[in-house]
C-alpha positions as a LaTeX table, in Angstrom:
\begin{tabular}{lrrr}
\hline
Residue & $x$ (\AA) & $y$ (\AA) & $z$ (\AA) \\
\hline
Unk1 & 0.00 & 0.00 & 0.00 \\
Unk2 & 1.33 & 3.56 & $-0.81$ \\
Unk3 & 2.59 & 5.78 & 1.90 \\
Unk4 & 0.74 & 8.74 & 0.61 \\
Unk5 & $-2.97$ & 9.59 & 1.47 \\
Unk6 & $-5.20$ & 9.71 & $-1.28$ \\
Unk7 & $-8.38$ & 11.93 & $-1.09$ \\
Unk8 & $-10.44$ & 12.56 & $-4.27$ \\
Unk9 & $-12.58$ & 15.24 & $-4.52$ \\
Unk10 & $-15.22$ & 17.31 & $-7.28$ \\
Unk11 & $-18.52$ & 18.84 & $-7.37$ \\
Unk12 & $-21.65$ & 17.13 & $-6.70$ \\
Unk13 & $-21.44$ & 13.30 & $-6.86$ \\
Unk14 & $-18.06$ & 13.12 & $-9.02$ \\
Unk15 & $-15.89$ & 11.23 & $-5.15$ \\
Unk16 & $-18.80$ & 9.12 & $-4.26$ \\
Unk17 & $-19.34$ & 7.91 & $-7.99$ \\
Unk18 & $-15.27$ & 7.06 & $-8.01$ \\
Unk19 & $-15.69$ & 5.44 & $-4.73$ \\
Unk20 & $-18.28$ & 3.27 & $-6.26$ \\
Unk21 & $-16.65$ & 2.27 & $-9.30$ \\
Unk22 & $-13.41$ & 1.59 & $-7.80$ \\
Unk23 & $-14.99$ & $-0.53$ & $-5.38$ \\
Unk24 & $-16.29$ & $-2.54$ & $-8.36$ \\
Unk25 & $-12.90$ & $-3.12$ & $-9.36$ \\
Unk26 & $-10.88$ & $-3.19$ & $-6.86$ \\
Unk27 & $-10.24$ & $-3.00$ & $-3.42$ \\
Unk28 & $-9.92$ & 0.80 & $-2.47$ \\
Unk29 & $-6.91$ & 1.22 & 0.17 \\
Unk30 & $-7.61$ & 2.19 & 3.62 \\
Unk31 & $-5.60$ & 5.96 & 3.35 \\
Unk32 & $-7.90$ & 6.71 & 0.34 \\
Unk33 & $-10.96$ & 9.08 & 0.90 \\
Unk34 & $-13.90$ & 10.60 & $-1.36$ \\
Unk35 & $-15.31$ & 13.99 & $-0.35$ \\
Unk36 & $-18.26$ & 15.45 & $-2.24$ \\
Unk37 & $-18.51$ & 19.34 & $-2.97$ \\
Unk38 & $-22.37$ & 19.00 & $-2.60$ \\
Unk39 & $-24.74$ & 21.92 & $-3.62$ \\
Unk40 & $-24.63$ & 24.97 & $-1.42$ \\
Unk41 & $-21.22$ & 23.46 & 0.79 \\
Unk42 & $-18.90$ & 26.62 & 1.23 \\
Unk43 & $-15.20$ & 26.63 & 0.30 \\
Unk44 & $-14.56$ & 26.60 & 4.15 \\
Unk45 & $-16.82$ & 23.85 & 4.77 \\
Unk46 & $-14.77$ & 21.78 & 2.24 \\
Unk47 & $-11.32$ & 22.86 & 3.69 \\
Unk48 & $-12.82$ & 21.89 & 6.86 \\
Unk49 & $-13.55$ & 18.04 & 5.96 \\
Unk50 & $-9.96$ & 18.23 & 4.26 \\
Unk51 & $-8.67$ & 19.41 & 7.59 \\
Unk52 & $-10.45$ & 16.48 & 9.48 \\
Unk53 & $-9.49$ & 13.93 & 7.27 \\
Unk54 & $-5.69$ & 15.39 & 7.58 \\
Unk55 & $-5.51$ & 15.74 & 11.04 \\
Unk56 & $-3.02$ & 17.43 & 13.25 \\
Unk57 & 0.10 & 15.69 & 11.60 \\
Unk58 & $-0.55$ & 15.50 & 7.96 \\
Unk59 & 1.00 & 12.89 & 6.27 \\
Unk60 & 2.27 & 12.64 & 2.25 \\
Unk61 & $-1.50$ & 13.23 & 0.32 \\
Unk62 & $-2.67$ & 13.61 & $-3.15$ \\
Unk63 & $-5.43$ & 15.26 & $-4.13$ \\
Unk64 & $-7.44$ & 14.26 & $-7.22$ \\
Unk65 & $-9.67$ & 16.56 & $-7.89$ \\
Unk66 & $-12.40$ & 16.78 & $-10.74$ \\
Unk67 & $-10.96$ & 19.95 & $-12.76$ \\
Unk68 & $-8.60$ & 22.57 & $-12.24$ \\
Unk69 & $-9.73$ & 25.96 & $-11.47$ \\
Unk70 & $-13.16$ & 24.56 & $-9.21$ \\
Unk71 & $-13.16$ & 25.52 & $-5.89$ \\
Unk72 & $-12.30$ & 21.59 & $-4.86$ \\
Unk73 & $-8.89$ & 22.24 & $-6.81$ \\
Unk74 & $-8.69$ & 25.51 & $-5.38$ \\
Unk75 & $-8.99$ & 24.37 & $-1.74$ \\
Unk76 & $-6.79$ & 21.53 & $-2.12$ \\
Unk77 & $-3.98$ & 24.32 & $-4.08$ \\
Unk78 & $-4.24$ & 25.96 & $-1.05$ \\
Unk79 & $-3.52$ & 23.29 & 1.67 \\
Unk80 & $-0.87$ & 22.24 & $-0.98$ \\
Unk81 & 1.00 & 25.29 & $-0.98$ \\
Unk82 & 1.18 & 25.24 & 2.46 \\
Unk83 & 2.05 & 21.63 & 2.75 \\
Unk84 & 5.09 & 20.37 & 0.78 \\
Unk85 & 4.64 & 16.95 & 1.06 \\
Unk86 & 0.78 & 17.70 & $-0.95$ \\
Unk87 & 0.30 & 17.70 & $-4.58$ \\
Unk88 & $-2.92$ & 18.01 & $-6.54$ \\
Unk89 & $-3.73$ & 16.43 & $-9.88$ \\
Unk90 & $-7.11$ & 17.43 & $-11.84$ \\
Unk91 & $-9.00$ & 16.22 & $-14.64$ \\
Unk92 & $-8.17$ & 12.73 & $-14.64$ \\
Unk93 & $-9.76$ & 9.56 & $-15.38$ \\
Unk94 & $-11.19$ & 6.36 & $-13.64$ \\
Unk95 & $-8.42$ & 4.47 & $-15.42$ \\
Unk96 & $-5.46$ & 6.46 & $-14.02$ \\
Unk97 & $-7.07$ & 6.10 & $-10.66$ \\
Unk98 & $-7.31$ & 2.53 & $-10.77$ \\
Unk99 & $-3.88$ & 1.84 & $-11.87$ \\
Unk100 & $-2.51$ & 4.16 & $-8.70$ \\
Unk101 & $-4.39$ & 1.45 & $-6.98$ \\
Unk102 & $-2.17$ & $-0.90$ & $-7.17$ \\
Unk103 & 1.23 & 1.08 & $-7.13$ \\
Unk104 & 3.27 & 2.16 & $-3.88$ \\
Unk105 & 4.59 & 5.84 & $-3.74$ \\
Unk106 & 6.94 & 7.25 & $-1.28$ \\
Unk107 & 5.77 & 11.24 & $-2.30$ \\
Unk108 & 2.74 & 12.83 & $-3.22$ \\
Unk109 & 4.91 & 14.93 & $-6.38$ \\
Unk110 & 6.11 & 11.46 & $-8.14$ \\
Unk111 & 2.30 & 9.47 & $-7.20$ \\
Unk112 & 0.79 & 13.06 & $-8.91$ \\
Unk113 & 3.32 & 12.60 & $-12.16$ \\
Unk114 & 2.27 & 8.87 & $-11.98$ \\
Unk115 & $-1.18$ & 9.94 & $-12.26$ \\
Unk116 & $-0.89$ & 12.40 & $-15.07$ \\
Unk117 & 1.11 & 10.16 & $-17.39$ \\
Unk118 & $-1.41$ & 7.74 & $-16.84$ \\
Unk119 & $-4.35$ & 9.43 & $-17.50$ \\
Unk120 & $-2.85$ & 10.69 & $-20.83$ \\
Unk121 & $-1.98$ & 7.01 & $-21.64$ \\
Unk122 & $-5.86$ & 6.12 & $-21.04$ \\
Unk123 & $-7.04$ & 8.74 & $-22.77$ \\
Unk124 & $-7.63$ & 7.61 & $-26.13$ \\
Unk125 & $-10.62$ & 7.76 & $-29.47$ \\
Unk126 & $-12.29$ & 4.81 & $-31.07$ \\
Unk127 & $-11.71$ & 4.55 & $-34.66$ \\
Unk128 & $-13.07$ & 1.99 & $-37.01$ \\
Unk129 & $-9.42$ & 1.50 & $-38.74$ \\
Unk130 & $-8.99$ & $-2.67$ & $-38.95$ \\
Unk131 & $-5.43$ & $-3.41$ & $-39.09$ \\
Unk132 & $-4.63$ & $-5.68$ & $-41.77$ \\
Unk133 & $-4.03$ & $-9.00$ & $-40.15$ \\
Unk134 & $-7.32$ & $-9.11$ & $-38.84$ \\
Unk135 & $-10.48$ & $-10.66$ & $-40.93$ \\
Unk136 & $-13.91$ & $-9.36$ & $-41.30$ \\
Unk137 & $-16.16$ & $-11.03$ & $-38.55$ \\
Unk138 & $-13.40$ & $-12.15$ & $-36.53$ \\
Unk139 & $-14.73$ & $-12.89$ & $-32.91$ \\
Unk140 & $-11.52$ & $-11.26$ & $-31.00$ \\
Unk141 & $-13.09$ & $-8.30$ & $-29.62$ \\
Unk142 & $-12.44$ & $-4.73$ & $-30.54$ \\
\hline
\end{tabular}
């Protein structure tokens, strides 16, 4: 299990609905949280479920957060800037998540990068190009 704290974060449902399809497939580690920025929760009442989740002695934590520039990124920036052992990654996918899941980080920086490369990795367009070893009606799967 990694030695950095996980908490992922967004507007409305976007932690819960992570939570649950992680959970699907995979066991979610016991440092990792899911906070919801529900309708009408202030800024401060976000930091302040950070803050308990943190505690007194905060450890190594990533943030994953839904995009950057909402106030979920925003709070977590903050904390982070005041924390250097914090980083914050935004706009990511289920996919890059899921692979962190199974990968042990010393630092919150290098689990962040980890994260990133990932996500661009996963990130890809279906096309209907057949490459040419492969026949018309062939029953392998996309």
């Amino acid at each position: 299990m990694s030695k950095v704290q996980v908490i992922v974060t967004g507007h409305g449902t976007f932690a819960e609905g992570f939570e649950g399809a992680l959970h699907l497939l995979a066991s979610v580690p016991d440092n990792w949280s899911f906070v919801n920025f529900s309708e009408g929760m202030s800024d401060k009442q976000l930091q302040a479920k950070f803050e308990e989740i943190l505690g007194s002695d905060p450890k190594p934590t990533l943030f994953f957060t839904d995009l950057a520039g909402g106030t979920p990124y925003k709070v977590a920036a903050t904390l982070a800037a005041k924390y250097p052992q914090f980083a914050v990654v935004a706009g990511c996918n289920l996919g890059s998540l899921l692979e962190s899941v199974f990968s042990d980080y010393d630092n919150a920086d290098t689990y962040a990068d980890a994260i990133v490369a990932a996500a661009k990795q996963g990130t890809q367009k279906f096309t209907l190009d057949m490459p040419d070893n492969m026949a018309a009606g062939s029953d392998d799967g996309i």
